[in-house]
Each structure stands twice: as C-alpha cells, then as structure tokens.
N, C-alpha and C positions, 0 to 999 in steps of 0.2 A: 239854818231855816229849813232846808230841805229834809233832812234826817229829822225832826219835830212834825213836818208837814203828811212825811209819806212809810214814815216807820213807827210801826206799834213799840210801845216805851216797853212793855213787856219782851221786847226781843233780846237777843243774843247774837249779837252782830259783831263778823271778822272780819277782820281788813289785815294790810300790809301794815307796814310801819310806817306810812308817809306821814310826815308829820303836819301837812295840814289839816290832818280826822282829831281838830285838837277840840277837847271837852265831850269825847263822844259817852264818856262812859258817865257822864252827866244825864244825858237823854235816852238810854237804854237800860236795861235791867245789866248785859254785861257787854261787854268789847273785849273782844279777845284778839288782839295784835299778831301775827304772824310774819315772819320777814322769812322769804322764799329765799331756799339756795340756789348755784347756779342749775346742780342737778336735778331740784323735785324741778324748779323752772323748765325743761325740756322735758321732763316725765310729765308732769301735771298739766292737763288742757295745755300743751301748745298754741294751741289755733286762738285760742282766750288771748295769752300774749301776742300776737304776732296782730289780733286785729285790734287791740286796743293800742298799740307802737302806730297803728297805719292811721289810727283815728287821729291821735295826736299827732301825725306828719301832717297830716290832711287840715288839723283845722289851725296851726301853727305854719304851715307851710301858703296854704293857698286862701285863707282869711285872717290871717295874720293877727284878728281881732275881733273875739266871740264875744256878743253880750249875752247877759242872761235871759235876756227877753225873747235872744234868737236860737238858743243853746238847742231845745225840742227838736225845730228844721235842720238844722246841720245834723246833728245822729240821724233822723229823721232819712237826712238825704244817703248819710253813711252806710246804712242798712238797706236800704233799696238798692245800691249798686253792689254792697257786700255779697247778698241774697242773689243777685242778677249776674255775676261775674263770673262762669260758664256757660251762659246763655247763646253767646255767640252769636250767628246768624240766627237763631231763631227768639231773639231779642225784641225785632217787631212785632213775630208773629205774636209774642206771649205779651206783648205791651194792647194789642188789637182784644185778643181773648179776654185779659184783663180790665177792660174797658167798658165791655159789652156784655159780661158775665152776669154782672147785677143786673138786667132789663133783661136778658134772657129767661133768666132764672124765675121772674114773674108769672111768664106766659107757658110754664109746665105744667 
C-alpha cells in the first residue's frame, strides 16, 4: 500500500533483494533488484548502512513493537537525535534558538 500510495507507477525503482519488496514490479514501470557485496557495502554510502543497522537496533531493541500507525514518530524521533548527536553541550542552547526562531522571525 505504501509503494501505490507514495510512488509514481511511472517510476524505476531499486532496491536490495529482500524479499519482502514482493509484487513491486507490479506497481512500477520497472524494479531493478540489486544485492550489495561486502565491498561496494563499505565503499557505497557507509553512513546509509550504519544508520539504517542503528534504526532497526533502536526500534527492535527499545519498542520492541512498532505499529503502523506509529511507524512516522519513531523515524520522526530517530532523525532528530540522528541530526542532534554532535551537539553536545550546546544541545540546549540549539533546542532554546529552535524554539523561538519561528516568533522571532515575524517581528524582522
């Protein structure tokens, strides 16, 4: 339903080989399947793989149990710390500026 809902049927859409992308090339113009070796895998976007591994620790590790209804807020929440995880100490301050930015931003 997702792939029907949010993907023009004119596309050309790649994926891995997992095999729950089943019927895709039903609902697209084409699908092209790819299965990464171990080598393009550390040559190609690293940081792709390493935060999509931490997403699924995260939402198998510490909600043990996603619906789809909640699926949006967990990424949702995943990306805001992803985005925020060198911030360190200045985490409040950018939380405060972030806050108050949209009402500042009127009175210029």
């Amino acid at each position: 339903r997702f792939v029907q809902k949010t993907i023009d049927r004119e596309s050309v859409l790649f994926t891995d080989k997992n095999p729950a992308y089943i019927n895709l090339e039903k609902m697209v113009e084409s699908h092209i399947q790819i299965k990464s070796s171990k080598d393009s895998t550390k040559a190609n976007l690293p940081w792709v793989h390493v935060a999509i591994s931490n997403l699924k620790k995260n939402l198998l590790g510490i909600y043990h149990m996603v619906s789809e209804k909640h699926l949006q807020n967990y990424l949702n929440e995943f990306v805001y710390k992803l985005n925020r995880r060198y911030f360190g100490e200045q985490l409040f301050n950018r939380l405060i500026i972030a806050s108050v930015y949209p009402y500042v931003q009127h009175y210029e």
